[in-house]
Backbone as a ProteinNet text record, in pm:
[ID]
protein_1_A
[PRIMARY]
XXXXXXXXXXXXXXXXXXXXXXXXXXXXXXXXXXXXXXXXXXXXXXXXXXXXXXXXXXXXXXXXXXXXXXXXXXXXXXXXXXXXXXXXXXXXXXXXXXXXXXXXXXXXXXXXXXXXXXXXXXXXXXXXXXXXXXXXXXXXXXXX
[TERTIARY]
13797.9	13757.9	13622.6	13587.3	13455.2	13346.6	13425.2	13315	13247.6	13337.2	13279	13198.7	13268.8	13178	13057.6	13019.1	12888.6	12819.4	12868.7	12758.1	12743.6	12878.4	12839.1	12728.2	12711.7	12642.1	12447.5	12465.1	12360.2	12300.6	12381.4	12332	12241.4	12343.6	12295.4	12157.8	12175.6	12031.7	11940.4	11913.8	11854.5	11753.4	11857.9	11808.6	11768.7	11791.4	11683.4	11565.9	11566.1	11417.1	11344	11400.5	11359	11312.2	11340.5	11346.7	11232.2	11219.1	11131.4	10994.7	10957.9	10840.2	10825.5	10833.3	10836.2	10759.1	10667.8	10510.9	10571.1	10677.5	10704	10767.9	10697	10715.6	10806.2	10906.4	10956	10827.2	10900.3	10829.9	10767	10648.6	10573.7	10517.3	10471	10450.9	10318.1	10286.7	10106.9	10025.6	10059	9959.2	9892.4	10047.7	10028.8	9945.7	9992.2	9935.7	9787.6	9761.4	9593.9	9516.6	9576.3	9508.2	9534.1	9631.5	9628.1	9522	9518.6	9419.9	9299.8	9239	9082.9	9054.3	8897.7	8797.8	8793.3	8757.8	8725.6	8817.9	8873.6	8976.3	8919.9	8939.8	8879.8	8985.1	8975.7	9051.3	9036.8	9197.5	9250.4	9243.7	9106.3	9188.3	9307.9	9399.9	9537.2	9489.3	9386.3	9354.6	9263.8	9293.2	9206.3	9050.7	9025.6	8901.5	8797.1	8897.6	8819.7	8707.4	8629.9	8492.4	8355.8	8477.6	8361.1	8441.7	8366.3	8417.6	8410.4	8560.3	8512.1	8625.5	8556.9	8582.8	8611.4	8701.9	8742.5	8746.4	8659.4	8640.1	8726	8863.2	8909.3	8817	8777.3	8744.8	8805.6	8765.5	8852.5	8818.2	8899.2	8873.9	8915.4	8965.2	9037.7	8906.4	8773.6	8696	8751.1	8743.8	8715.8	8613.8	8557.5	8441.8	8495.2	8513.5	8507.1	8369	8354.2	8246.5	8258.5	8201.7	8181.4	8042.8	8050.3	7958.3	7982.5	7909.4	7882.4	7832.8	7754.4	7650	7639.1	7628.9	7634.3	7509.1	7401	7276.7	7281.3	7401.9	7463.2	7361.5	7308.5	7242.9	7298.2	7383.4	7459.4	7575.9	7540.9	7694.8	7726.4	7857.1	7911.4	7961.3	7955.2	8063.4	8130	8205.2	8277.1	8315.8	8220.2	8319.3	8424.4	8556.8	8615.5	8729.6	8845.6	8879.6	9055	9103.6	9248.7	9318.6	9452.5	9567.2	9669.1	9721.4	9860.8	9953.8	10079.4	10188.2	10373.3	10479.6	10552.2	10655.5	10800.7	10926.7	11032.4	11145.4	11227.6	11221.4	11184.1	11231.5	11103.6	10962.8	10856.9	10738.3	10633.9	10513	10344.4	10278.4	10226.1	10062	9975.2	9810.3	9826.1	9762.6	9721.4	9572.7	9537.4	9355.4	9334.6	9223.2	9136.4	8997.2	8966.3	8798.8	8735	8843.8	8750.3	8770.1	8619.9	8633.1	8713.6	8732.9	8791.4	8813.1	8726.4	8761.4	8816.5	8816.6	8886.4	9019.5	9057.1	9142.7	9305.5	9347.4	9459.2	9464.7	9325.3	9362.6	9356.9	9381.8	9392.4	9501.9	9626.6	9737.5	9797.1	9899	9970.9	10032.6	9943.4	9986.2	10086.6	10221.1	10300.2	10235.2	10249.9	10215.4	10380	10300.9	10416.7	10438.4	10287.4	10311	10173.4	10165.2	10111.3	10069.7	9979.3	9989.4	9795.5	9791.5	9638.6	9543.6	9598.2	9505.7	9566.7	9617.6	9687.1	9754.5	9728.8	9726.8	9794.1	9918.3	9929.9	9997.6	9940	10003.3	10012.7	10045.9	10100.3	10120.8	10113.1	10096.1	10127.6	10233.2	10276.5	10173.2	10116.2	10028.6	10067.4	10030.4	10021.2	9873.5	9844.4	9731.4	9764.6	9719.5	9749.3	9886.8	9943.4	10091.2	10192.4	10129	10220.7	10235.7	10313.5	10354.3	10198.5	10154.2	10068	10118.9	10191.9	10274	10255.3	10209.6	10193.6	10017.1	9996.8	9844.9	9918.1	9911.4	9902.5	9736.6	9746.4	9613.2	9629.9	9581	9603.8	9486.6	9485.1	9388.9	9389.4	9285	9244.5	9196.9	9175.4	9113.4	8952.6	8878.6	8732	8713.6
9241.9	9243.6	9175	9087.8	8964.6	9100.8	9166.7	9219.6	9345	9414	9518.7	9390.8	9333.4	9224.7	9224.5	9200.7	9164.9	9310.6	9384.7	9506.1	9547.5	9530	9578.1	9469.6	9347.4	9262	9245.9	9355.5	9392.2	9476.1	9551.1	9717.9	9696.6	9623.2	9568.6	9480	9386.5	9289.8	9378.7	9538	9545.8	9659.7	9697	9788.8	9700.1	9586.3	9472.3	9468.4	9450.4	9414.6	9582.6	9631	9815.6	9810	9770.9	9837	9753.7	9617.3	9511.6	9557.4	9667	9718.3	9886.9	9881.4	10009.1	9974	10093.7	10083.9	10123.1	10130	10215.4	10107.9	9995.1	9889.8	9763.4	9813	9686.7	9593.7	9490.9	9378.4	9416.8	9425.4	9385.8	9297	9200.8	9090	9093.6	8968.1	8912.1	8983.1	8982.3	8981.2	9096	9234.6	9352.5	9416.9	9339.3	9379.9	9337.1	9233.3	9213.7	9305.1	9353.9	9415.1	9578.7	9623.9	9744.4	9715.2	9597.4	9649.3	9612.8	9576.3	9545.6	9729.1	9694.2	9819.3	9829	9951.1	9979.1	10141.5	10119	10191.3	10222.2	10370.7	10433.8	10500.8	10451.2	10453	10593.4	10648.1	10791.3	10761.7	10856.9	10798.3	10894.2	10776.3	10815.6	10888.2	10848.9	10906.8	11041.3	11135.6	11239.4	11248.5	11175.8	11124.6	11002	10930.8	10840.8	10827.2	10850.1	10895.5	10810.7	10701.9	10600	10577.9	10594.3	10521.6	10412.5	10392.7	10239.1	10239.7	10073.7	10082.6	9975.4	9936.2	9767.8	9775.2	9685.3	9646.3	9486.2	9525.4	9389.5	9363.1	9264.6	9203.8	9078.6	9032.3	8929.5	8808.4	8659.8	8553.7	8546.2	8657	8655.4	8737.2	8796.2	8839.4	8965.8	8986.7	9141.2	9150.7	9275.6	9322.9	9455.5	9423.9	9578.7	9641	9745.1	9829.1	9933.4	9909.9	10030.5	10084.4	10217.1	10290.2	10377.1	10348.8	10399.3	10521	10567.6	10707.4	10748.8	10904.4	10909.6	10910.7	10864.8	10783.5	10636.5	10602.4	10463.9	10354.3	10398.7	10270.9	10174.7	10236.6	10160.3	10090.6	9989.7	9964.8	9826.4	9789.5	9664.1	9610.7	9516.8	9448.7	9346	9299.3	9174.7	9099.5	9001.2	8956.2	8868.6	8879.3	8789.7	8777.9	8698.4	8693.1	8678.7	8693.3	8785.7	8708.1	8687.9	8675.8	8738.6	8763.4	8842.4	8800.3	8846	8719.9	8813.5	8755.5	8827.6	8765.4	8803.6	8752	8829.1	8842.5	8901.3	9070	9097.3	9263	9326.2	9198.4	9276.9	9243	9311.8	9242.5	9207.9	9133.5	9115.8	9119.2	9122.4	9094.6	9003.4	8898.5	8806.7	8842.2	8857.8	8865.2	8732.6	8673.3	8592.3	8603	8545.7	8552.5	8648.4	8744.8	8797	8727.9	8795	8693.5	8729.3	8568.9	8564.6	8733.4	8823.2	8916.6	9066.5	9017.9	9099.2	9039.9	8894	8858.7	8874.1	8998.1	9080.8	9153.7	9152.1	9201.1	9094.3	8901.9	8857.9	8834.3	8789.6	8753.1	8868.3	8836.8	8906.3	9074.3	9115	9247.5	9278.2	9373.2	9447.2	9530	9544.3	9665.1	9756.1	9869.7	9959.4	10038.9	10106.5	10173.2	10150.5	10138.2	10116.5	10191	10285.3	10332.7	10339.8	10423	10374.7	10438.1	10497	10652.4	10605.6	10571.4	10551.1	10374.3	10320.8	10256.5	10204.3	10165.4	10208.9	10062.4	9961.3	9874	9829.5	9745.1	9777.7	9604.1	9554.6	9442.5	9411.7	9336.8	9298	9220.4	9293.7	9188.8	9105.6	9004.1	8930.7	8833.9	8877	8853.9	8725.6	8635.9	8553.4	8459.9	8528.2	8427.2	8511.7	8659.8	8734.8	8864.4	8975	9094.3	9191	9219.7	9344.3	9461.5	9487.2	9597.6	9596.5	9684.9	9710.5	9828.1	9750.3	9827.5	9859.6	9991.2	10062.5	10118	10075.6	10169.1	10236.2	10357.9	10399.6	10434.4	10463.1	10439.2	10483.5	10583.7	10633.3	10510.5	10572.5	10458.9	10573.7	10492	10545.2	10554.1
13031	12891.5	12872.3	12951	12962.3	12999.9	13089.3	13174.8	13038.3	12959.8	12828.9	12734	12706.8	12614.6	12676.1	12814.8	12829.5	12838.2	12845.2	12835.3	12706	12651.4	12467.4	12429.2	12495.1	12392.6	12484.1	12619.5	12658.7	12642.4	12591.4	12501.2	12373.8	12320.8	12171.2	12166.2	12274.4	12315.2	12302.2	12423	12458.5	12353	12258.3	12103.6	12028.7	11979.6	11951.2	11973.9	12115.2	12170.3	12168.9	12189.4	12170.8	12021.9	11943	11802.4	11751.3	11836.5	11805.1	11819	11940.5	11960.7	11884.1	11786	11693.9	11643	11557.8	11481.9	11321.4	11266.6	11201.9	11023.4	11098.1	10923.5	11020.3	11149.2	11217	11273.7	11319.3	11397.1	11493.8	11502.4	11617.2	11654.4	11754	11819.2	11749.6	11707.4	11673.9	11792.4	11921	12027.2	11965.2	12032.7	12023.2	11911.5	11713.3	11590.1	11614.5	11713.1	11689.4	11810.7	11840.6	11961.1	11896.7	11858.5	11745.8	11649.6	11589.5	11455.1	11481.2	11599.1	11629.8	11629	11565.6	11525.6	11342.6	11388.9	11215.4	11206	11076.3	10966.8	10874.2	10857.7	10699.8	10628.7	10497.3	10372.7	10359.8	10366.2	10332.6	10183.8	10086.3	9945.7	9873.3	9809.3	9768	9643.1	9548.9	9436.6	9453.9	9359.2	9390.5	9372.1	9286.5	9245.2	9327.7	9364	9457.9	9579.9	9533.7	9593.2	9685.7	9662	9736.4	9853.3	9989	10111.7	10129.4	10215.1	10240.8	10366.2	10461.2	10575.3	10601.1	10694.1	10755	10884.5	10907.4	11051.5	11072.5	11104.1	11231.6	11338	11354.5	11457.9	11500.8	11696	11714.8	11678.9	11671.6	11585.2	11447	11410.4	11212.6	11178	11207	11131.6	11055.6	10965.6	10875.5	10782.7	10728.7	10696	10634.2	10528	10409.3	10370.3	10419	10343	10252.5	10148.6	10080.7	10029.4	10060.3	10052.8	9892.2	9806.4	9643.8	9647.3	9750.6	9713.7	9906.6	9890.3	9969.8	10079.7	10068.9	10096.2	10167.5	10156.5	10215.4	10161.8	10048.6	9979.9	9935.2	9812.5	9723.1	9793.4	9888.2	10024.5	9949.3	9917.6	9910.1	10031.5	10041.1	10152.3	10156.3	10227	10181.9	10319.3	10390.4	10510.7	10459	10540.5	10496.1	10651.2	10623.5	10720.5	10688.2	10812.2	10845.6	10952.8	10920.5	11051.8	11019.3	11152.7	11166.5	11184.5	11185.1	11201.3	11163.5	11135.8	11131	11094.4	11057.7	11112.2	11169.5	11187	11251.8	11227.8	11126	11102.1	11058.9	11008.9	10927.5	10974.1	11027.9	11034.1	10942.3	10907	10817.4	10881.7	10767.7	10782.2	10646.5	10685	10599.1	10524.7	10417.8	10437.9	10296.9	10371.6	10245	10268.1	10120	10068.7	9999	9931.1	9830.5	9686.7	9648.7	9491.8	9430.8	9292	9178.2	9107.6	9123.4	9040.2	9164.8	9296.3	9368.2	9423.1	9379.1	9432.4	9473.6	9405.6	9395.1	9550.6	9641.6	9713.7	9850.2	9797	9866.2	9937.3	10014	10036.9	10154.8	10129.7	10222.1	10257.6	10310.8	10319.2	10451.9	10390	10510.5	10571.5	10742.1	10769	10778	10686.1	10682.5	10808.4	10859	10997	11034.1	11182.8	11261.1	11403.2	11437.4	11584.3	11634.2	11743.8	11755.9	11632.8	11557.4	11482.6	11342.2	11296	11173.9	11122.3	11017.8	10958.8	10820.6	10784.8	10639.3	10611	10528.3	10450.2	10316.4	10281.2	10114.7	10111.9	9963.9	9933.2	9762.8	9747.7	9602.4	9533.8	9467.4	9384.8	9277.1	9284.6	9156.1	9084	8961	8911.2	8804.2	8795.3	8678.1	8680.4	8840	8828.3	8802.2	8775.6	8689.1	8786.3	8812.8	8911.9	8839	8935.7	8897.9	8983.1	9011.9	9046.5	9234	9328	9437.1	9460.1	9604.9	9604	9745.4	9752.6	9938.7	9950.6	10109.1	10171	10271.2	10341.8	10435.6	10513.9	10639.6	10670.8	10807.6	10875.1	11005	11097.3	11187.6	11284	11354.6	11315.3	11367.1	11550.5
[MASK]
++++++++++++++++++++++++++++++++++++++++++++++++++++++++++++++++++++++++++++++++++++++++++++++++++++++++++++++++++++++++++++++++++++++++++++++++

């Protein structure tokens, strides 16, 4: 009877640790999420209208770098360095981002990654503005 216990409870171990390395909103290890999200990601836009590109470059050390491009002349470019860690707990893994301003700051804090693989990108983040729920911001996003 010892001897089924230990395989039922090695089976089970071993879909844990299986399920642990999934891209698909489960846990993945810090190492692995920082070594997935180094480069630069371009914003699939969700709105039909949304017409300005824009781009995030992870880099290693916590760097990130949002660009946006206003016109398509790449004149009108905003940017924003700011900086990022990754991190997790048992079932979810996260991107931290800080440093944008007072009037972008909704998109500071903690974002889920929902899915994750080398080509694709998609996380989502509860905002709150004022102390108060501003509903949810998702982005999605290619990999360059």
């Amino acid at each position: 009877m010892k001897k089924y216990f230990l395989i039922i409870m090695s089976a089970l171990l071993a879909g844990m640790v299986w399920s642990g390395c999934q891209t698909d909103g489960s846990y993945i290890s810090d190492k692995n999420l920082q070594k997935m999200l180094l480069g630069t990601w371009k914003l699939i836009p969700i709105v039909w209208d949304d017409t300005i590109p824009e781009k995030w470059t992870f880099s290693d050390g916590g760097a990130l770098k949002i660009d946006k491009t206003a016109s398509l002349t790449g004149k009108d470019s905003t940017w924003y360095n700011l900086t990022y860690s990754s991190g997790g707990g048992i079932t979810k893994s996260y991107v931290t981002i800080a440093g944008f301003p007072a009037n972008k700051d909704i998109y500071n804090g903690k974002w889920q990654v929902v899915h994750i693989t080398n080509s694709v990108l998609v996380i989502i983040n509860a905002q709150t503005s004022g102390g108060k729920s501003a509903g949810e911001s998702e982005r999605e996003f290619t990999k360059e």
